[in-house]
N, C-alpha and C positions, 0 to 999 in steps of 0.2 A: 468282532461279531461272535467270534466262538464261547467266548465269557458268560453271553445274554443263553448261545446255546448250552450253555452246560446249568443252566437255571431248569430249577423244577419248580413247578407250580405246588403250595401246599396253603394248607386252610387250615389251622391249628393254633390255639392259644398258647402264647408262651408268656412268663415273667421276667420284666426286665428291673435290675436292679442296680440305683442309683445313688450311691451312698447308701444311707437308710431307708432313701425310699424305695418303695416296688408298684412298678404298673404292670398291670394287665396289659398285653398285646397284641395282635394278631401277625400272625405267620402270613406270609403273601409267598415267598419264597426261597429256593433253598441251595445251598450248593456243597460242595465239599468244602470252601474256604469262608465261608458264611453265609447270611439270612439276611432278609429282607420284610419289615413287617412295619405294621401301622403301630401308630401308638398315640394316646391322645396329650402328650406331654413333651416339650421342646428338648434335645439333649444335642448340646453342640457337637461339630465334627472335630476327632482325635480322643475325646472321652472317654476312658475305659470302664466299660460297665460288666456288670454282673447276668446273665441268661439261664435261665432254669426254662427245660423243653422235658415232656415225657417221652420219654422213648423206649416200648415194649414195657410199658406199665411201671419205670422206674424214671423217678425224677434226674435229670443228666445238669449238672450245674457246669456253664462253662464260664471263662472271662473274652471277652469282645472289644475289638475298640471302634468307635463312630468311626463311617466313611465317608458318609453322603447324609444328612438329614433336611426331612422339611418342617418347620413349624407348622404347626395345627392350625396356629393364628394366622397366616399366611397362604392357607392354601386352600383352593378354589372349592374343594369338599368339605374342610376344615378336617383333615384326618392328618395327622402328622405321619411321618414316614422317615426311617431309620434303612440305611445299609449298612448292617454288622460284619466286619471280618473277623472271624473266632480263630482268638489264641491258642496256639497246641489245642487242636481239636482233638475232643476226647475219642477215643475207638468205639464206644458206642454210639457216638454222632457219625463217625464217618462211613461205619457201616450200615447204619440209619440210610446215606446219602444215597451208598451204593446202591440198596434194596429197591430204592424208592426211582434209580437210575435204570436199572432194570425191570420194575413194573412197569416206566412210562414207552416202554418203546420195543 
């Protein structure tokens, strides 16, 4: 239970990169070891992708690998849903994390 509590709520677009492709995403959630975010495109679990997030008005590129995903075509909203754990998080994301751990409470 303490995993779901160290989650923060956030509403932010980020781009996820997939080979050459890139989708638009939405951020649902955040933590110091990764993110959580919709997306309207299937990407298997274990996949290592690409994440570009803004952070204090500078693009933060980091690499991620799939944890959990849902297919969009499968799911009762049709929103697909991604749980990223980010590789050597950058010190701008994890201080992002902290900031945003101490606004929520």
């Amino acid at each position: 239970m303490r995993e779901r509590e160290s989650r923060i709520g956030e509403k932010m677009e980020v781009v996820a990169k997939d080979g050459d492709d890139l989708y638009r995403c939405l951020l649902t959630d955040i933590s110091a070891t990764g993110i959580s975010m919709t997306i309207g495109h299937f990407i298997p679990t274990y996949k290592q992708i690409g994440i570009v997030m803004e952070i204090a008005g500078e693009k933060v590129a980091m690499n991620g690998s799939v944890r959990w995903s849902i297919d969009p075509g499968a799911a009762w909203d049709k929103k697909g849903k991604l749980g990223i754990f980010i590789i050597d998080p950058p010190p701008e994301f994890l201080e992002y994390v902290k900031t945003r751990e101490k606004n929520r409470g």
